[in-house]
N, CA, C and O atoms as CSV, one atom per row, in Angstrom:
chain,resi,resn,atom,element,x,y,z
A,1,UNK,N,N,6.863,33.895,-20.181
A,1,UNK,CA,C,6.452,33.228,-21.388
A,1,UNK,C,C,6.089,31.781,-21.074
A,1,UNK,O,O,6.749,31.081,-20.306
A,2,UNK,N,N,5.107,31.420,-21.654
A,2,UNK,CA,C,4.384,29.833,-21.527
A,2,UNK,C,C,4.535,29.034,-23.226
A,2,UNK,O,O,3.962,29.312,-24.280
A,3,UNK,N,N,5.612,27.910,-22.877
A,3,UNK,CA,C,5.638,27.228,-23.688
A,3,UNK,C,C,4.844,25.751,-23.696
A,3,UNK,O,O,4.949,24.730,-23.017
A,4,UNK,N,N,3.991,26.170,-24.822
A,4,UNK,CA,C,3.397,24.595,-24.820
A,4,UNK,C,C,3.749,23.191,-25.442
A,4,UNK,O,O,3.323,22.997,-26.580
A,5,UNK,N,N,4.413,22.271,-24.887
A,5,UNK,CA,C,4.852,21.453,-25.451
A,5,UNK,C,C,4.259,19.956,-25.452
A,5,UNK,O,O,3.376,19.666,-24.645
A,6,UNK,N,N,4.667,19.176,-26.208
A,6,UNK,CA,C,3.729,17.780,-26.130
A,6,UNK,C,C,5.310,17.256,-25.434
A,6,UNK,O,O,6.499,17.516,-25.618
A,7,UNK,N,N,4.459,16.342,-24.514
A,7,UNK,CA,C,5.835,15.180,-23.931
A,7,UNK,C,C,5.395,13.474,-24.581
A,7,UNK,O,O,4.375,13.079,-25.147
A,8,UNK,N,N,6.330,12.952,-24.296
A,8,UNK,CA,C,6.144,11.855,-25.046
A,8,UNK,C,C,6.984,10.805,-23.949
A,8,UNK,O,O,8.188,11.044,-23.861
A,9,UNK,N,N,6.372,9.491,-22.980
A,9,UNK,CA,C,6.827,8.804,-22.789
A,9,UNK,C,C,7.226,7.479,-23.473
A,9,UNK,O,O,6.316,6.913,-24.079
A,10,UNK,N,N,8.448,6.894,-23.472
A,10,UNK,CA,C,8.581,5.317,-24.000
A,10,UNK,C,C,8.200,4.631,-22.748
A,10,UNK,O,O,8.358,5.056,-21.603
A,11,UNK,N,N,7.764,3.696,-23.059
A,11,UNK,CA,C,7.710,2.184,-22.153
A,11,UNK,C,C,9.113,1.670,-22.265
A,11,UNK,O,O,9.897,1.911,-23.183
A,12,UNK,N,N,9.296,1.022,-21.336
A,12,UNK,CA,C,10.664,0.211,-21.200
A,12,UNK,C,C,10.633,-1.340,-20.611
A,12,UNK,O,O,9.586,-1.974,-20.479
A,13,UNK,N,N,11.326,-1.608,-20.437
A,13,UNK,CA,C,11.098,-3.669,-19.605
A,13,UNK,C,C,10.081,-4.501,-19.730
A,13,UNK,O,O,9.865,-5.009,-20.830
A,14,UNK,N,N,9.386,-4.750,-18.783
A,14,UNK,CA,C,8.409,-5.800,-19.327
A,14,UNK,C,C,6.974,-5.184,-19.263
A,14,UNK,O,O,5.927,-5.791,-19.034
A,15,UNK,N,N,7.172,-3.624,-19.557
A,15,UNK,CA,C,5.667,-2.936,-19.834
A,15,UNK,C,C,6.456,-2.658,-21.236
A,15,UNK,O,O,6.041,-1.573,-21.642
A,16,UNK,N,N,7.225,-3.079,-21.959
A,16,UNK,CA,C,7.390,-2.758,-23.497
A,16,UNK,C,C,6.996,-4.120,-24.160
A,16,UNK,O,O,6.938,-4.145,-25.389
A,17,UNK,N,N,6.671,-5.452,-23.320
A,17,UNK,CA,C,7.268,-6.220,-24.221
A,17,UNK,C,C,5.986,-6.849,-24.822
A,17,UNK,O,O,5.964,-7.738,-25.673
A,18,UNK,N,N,4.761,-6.154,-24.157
A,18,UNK,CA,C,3.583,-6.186,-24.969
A,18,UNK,C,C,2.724,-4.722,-25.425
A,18,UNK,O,O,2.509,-3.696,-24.780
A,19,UNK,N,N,2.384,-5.084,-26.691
A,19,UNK,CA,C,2.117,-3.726,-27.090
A,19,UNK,C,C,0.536,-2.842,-26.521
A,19,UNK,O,O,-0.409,-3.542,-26.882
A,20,UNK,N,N,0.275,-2.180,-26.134
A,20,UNK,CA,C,-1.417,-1.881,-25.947
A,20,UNK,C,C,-2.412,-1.697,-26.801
A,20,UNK,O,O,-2.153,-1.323,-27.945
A,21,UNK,N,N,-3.526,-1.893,-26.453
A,21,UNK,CA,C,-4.345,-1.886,-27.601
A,21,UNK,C,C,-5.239,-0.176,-27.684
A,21,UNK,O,O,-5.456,0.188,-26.528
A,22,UNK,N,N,-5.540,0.424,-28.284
A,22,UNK,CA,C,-6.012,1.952,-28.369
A,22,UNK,C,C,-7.077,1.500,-27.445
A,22,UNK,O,O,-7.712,0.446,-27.495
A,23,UNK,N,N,-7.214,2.949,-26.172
A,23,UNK,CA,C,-7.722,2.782,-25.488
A,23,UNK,C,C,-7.323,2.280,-23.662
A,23,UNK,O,O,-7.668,2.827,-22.615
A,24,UNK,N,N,-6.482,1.046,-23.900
A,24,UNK,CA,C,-6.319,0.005,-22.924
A,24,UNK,C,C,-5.038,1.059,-21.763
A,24,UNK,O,O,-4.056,1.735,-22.068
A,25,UNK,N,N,-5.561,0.803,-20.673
A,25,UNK,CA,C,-4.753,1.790,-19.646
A,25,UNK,C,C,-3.200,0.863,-19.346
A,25,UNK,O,O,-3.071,-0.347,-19.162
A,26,UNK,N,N,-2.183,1.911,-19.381
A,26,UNK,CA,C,-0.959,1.534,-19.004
A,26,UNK,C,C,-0.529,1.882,-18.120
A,26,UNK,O,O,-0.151,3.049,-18.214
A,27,UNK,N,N,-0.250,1.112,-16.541
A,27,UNK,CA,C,0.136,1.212,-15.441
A,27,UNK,C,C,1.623,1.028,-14.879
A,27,UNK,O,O,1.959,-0.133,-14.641
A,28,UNK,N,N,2.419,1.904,-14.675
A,28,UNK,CA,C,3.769,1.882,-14.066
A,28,UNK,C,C,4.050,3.123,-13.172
A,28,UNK,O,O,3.379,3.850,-12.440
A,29,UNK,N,N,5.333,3.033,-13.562
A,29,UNK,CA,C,6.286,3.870,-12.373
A,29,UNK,C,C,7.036,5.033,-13.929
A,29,UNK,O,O,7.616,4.776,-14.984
A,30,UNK,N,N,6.573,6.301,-13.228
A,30,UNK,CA,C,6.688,7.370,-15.015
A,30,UNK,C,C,8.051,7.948,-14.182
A,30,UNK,O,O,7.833,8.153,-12.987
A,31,UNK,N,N,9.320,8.215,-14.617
A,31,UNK,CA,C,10.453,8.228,-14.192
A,31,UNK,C,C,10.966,9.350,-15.160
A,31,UNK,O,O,11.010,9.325,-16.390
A,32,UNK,N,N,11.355,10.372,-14.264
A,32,UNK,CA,C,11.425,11.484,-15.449
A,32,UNK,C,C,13.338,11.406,-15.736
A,32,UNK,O,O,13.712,10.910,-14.674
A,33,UNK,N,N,14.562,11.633,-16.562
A,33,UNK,CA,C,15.620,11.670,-16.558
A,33,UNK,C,C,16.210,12.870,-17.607
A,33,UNK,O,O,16.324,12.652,-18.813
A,34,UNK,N,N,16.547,14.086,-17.019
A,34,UNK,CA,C,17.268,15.266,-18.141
A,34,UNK,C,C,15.809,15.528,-18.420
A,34,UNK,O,O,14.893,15.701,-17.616
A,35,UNK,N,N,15.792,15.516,-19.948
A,35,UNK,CA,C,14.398,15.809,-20.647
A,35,UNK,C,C,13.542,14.596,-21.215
A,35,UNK,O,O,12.774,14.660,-22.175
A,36,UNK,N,N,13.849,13.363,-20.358
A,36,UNK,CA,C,13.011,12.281,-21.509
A,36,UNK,C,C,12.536,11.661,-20.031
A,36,UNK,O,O,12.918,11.792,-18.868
A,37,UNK,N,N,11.247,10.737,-20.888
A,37,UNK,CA,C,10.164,10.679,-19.391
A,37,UNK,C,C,10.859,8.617,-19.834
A,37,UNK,O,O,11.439,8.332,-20.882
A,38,UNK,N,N,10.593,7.771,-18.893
A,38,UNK,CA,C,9.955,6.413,-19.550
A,38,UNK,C,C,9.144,5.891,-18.557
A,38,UNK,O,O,9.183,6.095,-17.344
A,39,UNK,N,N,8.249,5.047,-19.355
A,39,UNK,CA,C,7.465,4.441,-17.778
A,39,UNK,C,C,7.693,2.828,-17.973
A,39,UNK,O,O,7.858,1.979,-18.850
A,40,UNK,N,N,7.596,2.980,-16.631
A,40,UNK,CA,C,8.340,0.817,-16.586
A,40,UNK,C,C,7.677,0.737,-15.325
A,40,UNK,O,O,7.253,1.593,-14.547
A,41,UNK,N,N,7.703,-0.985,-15.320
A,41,UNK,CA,C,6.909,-1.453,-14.234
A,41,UNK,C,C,7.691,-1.412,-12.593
A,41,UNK,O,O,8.828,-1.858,-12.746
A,42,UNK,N,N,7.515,-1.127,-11.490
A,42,UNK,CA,C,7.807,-1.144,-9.832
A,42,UNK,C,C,9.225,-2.265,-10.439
A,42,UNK,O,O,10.303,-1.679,-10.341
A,43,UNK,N,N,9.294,-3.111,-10.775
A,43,UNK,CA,C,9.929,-4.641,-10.245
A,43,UNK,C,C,10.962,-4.141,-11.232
A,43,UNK,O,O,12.074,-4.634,-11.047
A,44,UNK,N,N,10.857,-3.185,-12.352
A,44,UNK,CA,C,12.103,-3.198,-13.170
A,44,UNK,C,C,12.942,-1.276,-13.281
A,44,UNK,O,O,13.610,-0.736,-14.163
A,45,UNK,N,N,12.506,-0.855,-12.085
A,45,UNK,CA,C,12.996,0.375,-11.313
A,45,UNK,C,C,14.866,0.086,-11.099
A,45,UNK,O,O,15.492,0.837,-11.846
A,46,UNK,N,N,15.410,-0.463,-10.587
A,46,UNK,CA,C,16.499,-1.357,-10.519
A,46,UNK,C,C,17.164,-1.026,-11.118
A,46,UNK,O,O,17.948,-0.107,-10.879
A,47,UNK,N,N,17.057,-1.877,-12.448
A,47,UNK,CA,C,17.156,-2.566,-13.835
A,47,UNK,C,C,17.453,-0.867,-14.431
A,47,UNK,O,O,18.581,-0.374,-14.464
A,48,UNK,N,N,16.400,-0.264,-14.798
A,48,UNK,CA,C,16.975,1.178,-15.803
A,48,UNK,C,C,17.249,2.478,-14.863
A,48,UNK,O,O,17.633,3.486,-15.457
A,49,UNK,N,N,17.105,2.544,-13.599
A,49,UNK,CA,C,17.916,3.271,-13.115
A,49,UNK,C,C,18.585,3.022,-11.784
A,49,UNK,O,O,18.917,1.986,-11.209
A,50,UNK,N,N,18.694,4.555,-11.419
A,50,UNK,CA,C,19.486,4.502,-10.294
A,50,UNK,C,C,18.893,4.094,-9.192
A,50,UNK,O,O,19.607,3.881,-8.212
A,51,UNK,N,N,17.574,3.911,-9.106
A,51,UNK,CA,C,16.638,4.279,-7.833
A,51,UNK,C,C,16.417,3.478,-7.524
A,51,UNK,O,O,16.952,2.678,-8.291
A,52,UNK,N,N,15.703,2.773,-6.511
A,52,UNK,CA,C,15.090,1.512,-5.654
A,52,UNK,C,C,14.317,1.716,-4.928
A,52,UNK,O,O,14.258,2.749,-4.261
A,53,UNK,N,N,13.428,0.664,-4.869
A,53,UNK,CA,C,12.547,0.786,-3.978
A,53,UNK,C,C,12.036,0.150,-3.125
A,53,UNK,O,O,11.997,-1.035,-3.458
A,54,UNK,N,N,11.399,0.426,-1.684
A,54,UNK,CA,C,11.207,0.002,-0.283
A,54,UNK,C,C,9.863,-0.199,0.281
A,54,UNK,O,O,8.944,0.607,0.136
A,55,UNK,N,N,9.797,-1.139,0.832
A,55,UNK,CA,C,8.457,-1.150,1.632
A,55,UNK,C,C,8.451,-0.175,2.947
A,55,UNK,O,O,9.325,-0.240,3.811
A,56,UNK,N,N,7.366,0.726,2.982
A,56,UNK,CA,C,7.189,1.245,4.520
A,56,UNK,C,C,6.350,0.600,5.010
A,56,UNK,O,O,5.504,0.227,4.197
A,57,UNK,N,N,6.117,0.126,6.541
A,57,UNK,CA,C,5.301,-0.169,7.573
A,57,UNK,C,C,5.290,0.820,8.285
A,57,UNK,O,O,6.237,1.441,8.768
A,58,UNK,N,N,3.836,1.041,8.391
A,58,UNK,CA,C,3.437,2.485,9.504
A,58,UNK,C,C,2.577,2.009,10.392
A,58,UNK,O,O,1.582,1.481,9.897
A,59,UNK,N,N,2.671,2.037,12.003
A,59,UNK,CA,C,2.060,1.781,12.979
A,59,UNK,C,C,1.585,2.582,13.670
A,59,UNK,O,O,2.367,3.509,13.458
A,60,UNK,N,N,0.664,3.071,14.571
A,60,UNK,CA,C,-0.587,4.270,14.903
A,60,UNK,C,C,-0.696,3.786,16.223
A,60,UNK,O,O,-0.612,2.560,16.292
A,61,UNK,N,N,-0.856,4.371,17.281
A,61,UNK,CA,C,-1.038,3.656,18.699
A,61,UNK,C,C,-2.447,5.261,18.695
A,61,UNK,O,O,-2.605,6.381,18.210
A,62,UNK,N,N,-3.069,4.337,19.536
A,62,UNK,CA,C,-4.429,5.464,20.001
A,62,UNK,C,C,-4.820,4.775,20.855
A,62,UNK,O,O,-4.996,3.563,20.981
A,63,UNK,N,N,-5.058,6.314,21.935
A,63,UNK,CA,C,-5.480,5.779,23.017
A,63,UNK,C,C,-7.279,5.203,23.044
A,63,UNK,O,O,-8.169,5.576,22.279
A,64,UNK,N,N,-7.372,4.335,24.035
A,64,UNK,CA,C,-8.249,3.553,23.823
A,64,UNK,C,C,-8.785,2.627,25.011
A,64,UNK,O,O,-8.345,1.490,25.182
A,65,UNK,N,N,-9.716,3.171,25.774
A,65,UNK,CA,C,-9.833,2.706,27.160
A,65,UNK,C,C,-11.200,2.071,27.650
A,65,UNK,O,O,-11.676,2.164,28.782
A,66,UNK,N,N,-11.838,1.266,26.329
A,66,UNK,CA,C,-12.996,0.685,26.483
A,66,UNK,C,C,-12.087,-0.454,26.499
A,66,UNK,O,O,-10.867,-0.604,26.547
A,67,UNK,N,N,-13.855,-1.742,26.401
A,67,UNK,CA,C,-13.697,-3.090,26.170
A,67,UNK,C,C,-12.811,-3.397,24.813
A,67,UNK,O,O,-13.004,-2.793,23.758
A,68,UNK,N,N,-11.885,-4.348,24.977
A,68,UNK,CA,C,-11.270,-4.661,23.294
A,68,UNK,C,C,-12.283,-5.625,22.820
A,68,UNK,O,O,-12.337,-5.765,21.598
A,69,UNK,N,N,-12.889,-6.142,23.361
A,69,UNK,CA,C,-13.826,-7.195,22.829
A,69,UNK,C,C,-15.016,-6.384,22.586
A,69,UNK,O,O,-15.806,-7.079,21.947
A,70,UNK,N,N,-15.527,-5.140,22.827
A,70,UNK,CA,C,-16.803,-4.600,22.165
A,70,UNK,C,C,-15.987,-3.521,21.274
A,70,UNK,O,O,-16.851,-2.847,20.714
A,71,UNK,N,N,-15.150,-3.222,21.029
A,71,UNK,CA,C,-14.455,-2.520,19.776
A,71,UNK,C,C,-14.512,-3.722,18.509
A,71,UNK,O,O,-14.962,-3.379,17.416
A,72,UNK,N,N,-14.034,-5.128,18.722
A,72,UNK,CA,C,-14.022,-5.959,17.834
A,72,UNK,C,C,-15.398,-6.560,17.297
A,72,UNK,O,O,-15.604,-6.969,16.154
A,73,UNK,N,N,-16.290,-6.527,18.353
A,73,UNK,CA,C,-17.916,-6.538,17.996
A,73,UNK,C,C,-18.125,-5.740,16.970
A,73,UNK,O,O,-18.213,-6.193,15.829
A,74,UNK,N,N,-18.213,-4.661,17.200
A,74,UNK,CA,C,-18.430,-2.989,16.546
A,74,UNK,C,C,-18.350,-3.108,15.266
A,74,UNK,O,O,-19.238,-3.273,14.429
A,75,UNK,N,N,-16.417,-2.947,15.089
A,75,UNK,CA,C,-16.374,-3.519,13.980
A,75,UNK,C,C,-16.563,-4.608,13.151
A,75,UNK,O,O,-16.580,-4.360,11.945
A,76,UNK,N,N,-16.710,-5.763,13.504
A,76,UNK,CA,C,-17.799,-6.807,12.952
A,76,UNK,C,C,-18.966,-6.610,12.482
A,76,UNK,O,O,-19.401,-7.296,11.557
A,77,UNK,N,N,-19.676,-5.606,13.068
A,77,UNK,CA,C,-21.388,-5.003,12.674
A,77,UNK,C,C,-20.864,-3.997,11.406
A,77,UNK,O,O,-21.552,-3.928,10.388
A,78,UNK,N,N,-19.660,-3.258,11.527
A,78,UNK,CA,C,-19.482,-3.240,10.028
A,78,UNK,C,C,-18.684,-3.595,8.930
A,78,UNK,O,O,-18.855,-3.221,7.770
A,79,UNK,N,N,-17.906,-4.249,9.304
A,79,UNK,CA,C,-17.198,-4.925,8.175
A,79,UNK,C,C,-17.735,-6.133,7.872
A,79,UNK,O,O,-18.623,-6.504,8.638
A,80,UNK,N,N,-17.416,-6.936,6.868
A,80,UNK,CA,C,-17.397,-8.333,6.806
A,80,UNK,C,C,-16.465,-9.086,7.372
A,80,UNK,O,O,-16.633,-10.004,8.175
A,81,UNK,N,N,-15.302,-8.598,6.851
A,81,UNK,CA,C,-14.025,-9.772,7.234
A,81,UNK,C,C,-13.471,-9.290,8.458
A,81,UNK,O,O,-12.734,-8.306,8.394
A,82,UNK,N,N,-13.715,-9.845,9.612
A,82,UNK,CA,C,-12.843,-9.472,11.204
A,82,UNK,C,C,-12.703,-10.639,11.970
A,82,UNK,O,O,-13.455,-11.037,12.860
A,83,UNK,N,N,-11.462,-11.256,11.456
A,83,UNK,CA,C,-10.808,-12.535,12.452
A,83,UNK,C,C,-10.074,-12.251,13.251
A,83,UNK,O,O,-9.126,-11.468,13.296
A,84,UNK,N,N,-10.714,-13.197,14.211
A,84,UNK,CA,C,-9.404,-12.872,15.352
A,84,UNK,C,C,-8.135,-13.425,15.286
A,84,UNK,O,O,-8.010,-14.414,14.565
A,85,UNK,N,N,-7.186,-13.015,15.865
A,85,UNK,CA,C,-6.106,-13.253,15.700
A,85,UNK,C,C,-5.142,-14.349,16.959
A,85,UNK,O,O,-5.070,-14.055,18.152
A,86,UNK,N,N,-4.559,-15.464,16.404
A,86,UNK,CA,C,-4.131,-16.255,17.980
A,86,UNK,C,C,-3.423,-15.253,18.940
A,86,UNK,O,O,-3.047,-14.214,18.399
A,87,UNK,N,N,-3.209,-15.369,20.104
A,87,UNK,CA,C,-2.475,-14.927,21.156
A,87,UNK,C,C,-0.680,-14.836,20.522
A,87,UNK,O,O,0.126,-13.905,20.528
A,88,UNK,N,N,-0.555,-16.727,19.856
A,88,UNK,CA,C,0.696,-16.630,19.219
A,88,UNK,C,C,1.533,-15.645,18.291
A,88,UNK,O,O,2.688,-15.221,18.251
A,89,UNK,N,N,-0.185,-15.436,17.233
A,89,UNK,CA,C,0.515,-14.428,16.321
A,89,UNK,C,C,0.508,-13.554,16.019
A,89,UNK,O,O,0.951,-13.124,14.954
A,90,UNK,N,N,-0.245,-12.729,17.272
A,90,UNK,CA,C,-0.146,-11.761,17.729
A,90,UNK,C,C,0.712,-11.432,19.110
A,90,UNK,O,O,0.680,-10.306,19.607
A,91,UNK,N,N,1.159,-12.061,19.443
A,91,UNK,CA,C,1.670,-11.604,21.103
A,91,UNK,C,C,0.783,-10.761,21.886
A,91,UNK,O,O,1.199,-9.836,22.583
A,92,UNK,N,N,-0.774,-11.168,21.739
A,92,UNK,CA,C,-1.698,-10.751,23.031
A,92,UNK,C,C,-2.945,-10.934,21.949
A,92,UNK,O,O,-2.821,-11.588,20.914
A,93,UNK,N,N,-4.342,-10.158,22.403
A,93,UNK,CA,C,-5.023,-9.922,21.655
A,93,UNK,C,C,-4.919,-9.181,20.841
A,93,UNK,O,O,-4.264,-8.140,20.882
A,94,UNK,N,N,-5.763,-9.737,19.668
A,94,UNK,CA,C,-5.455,-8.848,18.137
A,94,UNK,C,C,-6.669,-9.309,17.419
A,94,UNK,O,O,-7.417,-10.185,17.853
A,95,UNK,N,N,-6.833,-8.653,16.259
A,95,UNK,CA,C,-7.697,-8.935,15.031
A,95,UNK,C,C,-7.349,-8.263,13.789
A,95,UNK,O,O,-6.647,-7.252,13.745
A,96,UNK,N,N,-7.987,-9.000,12.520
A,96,UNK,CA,C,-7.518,-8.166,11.545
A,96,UNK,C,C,-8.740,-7.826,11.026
A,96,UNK,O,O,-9.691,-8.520,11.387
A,97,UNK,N,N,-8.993,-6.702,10.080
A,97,UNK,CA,C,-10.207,-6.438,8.993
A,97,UNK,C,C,-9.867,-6.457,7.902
A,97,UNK,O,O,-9.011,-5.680,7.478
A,98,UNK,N,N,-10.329,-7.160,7.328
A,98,UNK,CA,C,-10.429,-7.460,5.268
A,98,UNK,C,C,-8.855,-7.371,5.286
A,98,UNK,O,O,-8.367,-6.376,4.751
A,99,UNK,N,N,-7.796,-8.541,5.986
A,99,UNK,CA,C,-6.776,-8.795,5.616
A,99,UNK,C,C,-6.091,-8.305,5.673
A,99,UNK,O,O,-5.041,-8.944,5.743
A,100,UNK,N,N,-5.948,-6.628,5.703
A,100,UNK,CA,C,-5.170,-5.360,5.781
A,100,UNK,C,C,-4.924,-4.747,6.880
A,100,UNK,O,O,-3.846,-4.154,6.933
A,101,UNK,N,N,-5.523,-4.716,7.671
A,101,UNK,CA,C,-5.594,-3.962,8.873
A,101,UNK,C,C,-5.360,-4.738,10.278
A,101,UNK,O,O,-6.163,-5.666,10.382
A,102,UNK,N,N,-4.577,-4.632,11.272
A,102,UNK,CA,C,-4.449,-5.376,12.043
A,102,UNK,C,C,-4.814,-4.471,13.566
A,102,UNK,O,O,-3.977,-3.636,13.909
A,103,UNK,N,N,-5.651,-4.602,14.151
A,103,UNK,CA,C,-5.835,-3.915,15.264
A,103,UNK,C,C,-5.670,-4.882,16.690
A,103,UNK,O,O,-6.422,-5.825,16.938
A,104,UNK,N,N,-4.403,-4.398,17.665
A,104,UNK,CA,C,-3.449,-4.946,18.772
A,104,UNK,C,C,-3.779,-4.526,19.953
A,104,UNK,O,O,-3.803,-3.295,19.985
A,105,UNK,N,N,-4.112,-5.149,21.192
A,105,UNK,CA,C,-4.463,-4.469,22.389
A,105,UNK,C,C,-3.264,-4.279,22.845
A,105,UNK,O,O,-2.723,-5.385,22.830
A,106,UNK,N,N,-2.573,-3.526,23.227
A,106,UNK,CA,C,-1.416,-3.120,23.849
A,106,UNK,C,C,-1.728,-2.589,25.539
A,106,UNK,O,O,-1.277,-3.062,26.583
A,107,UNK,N,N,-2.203,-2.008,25.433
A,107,UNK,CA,C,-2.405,-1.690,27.574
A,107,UNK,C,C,-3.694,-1.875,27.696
A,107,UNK,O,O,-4.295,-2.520,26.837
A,108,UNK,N,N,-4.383,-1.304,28.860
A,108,UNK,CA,C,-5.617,-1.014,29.477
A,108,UNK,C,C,-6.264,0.591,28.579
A,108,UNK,O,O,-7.414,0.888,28.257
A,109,UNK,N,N,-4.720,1.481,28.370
A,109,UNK,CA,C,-5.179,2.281,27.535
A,109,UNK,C,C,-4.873,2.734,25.749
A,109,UNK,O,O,-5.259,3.689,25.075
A,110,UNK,N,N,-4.139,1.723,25.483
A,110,UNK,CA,C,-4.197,1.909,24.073
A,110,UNK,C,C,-4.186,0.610,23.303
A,110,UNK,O,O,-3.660,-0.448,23.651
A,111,UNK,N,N,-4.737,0.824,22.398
A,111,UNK,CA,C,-4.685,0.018,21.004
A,111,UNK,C,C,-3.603,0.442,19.424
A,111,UNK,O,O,-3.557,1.603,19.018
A,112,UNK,N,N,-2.887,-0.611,18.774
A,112,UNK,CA,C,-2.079,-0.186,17.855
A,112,UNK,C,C,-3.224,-0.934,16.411
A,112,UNK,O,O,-4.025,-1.868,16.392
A,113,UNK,N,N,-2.743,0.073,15.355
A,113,UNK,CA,C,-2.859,-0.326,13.907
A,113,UNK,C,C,-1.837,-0.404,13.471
A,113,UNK,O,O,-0.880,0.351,13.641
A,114,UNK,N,N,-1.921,-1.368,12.831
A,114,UNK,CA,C,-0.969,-1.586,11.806
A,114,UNK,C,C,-1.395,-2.835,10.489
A,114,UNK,O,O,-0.603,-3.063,9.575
């Protein structure tokens, strides 16, 4: 048997404390508990329940046995944003793309993302 039911979330914390206007999209974290849904914002997860939450960092090594300086060309011909990165703050050669992406020479044969 298929029951069709309407669900109904509340807002809670500081996605309650302004109202929306018909239409206008509401963005959070939808948290289901027993039978009642609420949605609240990442920063107030804590605050109404049990749960918490964490940053992951994920790093990728690939092998990689050209020039690091014509890989960083390359990508320059297609991105916009590709700075290089100091020796300091990177601990060797490095670069980033559009702020997000950090690509690390690590040996003769691989390169890391992160």
């Amino acid at each position: 048997m298929y029951f069709n039911s309407e669900k109904m979330a509340k807002t809670i914390g500081r996605l309650a404390e302004k109202t929306p206007k018909v239409g206008e999209t509401v963005s959070g974290l939808l948290v289901k508990k027993a039978f009642t849904y609420q949605i609240m914002a990442p920063d107030d997860l804590h605050v109404f329940s049990q749960l918490s939450t964490a940053n992951i960092s994920q790093r990728i090594t690939i092998a990689y046995t050209g020039a690091f300086g014509v890989l960083e060309h390359r990508l320059k011909q297609i991105f916009e944003s590709v700075e290089s990165l100091s020796d300091e703050e990177s601990e060797g050669p490095a670069f980033c793309v559009h702020e997000r992406l950090t690509v690390k020479y690590e040996s003769e044969k691989h390169i890391s993302l992160y």
